[in-house]
C-alpha positions in Angstrom: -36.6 -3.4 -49.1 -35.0 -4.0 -52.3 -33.2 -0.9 -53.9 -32.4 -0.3 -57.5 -30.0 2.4 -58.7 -31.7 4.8 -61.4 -29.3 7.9 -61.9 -26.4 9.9 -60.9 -27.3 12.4 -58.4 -26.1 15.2 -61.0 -28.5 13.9 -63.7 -31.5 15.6 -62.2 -30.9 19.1 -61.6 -32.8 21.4 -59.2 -36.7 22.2 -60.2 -36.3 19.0 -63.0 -37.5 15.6 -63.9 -36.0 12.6 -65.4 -38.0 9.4 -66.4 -36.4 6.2 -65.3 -37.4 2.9 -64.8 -37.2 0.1 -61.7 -38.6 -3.5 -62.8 -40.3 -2.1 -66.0 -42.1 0.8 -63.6 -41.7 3.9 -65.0 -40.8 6.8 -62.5 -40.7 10.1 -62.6 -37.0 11.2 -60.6 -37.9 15.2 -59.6 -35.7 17.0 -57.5 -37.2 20.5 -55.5 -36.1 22.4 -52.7 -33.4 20.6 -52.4 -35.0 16.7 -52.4 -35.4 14.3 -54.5 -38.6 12.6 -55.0 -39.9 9.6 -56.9 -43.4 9.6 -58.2 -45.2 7.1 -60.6 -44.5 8.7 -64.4 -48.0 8.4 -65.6 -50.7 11.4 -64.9 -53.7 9.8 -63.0 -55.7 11.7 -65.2 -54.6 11.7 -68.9 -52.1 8.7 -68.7 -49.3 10.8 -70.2 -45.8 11.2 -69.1 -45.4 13.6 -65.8 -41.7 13.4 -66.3 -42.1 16.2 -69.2 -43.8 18.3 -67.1 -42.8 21.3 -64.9 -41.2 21.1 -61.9 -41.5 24.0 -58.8 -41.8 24.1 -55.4 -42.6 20.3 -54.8 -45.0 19.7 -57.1 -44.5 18.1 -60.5 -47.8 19.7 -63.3 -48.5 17.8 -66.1 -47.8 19.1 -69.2 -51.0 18.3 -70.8 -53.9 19.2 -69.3 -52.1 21.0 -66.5 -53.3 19.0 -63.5 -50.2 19.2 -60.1 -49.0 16.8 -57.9 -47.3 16.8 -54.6 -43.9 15.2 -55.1 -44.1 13.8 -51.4 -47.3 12.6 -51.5 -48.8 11.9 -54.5 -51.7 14.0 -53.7 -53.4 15.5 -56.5 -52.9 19.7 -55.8 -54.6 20.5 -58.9 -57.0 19.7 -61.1 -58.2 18.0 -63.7 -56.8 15.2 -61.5 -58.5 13.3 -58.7 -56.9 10.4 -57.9 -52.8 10.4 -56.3 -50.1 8.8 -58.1 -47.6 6.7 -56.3 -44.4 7.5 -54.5 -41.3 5.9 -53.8 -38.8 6.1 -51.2 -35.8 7.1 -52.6 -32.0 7.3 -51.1 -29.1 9.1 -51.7 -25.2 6.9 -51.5 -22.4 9.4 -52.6 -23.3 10.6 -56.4 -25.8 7.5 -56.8 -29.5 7.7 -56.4 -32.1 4.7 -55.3 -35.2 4.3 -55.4 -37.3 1.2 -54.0 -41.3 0.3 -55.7 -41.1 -1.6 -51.8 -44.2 -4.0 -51.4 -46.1 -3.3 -53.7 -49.0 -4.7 -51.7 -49.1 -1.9 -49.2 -49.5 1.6 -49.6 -47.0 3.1 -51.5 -48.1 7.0 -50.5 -45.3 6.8 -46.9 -42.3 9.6 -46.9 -39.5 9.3 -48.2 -36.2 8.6 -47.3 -33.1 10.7 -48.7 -30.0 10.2 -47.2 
């Protein structure tokens, strides 16, 4: 698994989002309850940025048409949206933070991994 640094730990405060980019993928970099997560930045539903959104309590809402996701799973927890977005493992290496698009031929919806 190939891992690409994206931010400093400190850039993503607690309950926010931060857009960054791995290969010309954009990703949305949340942190809630503590974790970081990294979800694919684009809304399954409106193709807007998620990363400008809210976020609370593991979930990251869109901030146009209001439709939630689960930061660990991708799962759509409310609507408009239907379909998931992708997630990313992510790791944690003193103030530096990780994230890996792994192979993108297999599911990308598995936990992930912050050490």
């Amino acid at each position: 698994m190939s891992w690409t640094r994206v931010a400093s730990a400190a850039e993503v405060g607690e309950d926010k989002a931060v857009r960054v980019e791995v290969g010309g993928t954009p990703i949305c970099l949340a942190r809630s309850n503590g974790r970081l997560y990294a979800v694919a930045d684009t809304c399954t539903h409106a193709d807007v940025s998620l990363s400008e959104g809210e976020v609370d309590d593991g979930t990251v809402e869109c901030w146009l048409h209001g439709s939630c996701f689960d930061l660990a799973t991708g799962a759509p927890t409310g609507l408009p949206a239907t379909v998931p977005v992708a997630t990313y493992p992510t790791k944690t290496e003193g103030e530096n933070v990780y994230v890996s698009l792994g192979d993108r031929g297999e599911d990308a919806q598995g936990a992930l991994a912050e050490e």
